[in-house]
matplotlib code that plots the C-alpha trace (Angstrom):
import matplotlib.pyplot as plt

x = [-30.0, -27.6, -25.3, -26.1, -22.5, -22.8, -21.1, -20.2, -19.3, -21.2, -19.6, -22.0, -22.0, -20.4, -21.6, -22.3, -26.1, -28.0, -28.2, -24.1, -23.7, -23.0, -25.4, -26.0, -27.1, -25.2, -22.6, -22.2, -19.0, -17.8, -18.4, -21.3, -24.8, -27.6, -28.5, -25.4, -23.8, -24.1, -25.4, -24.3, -24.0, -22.3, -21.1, -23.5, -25.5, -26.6, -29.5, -28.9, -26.4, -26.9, -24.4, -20.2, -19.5, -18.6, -16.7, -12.7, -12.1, -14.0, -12.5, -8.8, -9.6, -10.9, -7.5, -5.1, -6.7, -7.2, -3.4, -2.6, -4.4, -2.8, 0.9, -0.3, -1.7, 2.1, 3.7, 1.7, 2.4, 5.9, 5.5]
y = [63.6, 65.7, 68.1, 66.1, 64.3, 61.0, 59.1, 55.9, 57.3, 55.1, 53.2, 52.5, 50.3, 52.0, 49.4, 51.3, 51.3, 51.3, 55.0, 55.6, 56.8, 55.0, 52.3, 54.8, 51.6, 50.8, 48.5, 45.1, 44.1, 43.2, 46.2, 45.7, 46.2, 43.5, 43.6, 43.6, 40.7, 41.3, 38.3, 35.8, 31.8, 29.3, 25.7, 23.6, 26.7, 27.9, 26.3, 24.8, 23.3, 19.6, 17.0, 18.6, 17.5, 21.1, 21.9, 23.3, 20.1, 17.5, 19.5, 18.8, 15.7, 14.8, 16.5, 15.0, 11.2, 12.0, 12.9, 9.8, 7.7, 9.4, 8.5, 4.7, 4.6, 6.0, 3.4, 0.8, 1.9, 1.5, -2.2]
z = [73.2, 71.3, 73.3, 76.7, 78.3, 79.2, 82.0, 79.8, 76.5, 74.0, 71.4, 67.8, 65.6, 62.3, 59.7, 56.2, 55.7, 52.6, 52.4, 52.4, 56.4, 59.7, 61.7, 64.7, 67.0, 70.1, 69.9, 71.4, 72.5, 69.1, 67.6, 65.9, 66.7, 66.8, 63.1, 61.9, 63.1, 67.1, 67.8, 65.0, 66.8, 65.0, 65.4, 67.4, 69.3, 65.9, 65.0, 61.7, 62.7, 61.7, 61.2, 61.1, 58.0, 56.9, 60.0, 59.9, 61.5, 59.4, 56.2, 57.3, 58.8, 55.0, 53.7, 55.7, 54.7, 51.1, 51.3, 52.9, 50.8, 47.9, 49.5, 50.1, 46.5, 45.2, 46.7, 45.5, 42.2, 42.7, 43.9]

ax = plt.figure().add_subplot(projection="3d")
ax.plot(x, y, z, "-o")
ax.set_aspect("equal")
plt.show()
């Protein structure tokens, strides 16, 4: 394979590997290859993906009432 052109020129995957040099895989279009981090699904297509409580949305959902709640309990205080 070495010394042959190619028509598409091939992009790899350039992760570090155990033994110091580059991942020589083909890349996917994120830049990595397949085992490392190609094909990664997250949210509600990954597979363990149960419930949403640890979601970015449910997290500043939480934040946003907790800071409310704190406001509320202020001016209660105050009363």
């Amino acid at each position: 394979m070495e010394g042959r052109d190619y028509p598409i020129p091939r992009v790899f995957c350039g992760a570090k590997t155990r033994a110091g040099g580059r991942c020589k895989q083909p890349a996917m279009k994120n830049g990595r290859c397949r085992l490392h981090g190609g094909k990664s699904l997250s949210g509600k297509q990954h597979g363990q993906y149960k419930h949403g409580r640890y979601t970015r949305e449910a997290i500043e959902e939480r934040r946003q009432l907790n800071s409310l709640l704190r406001e509320v309990a202020a001016l209660l205080r105050q009363v």
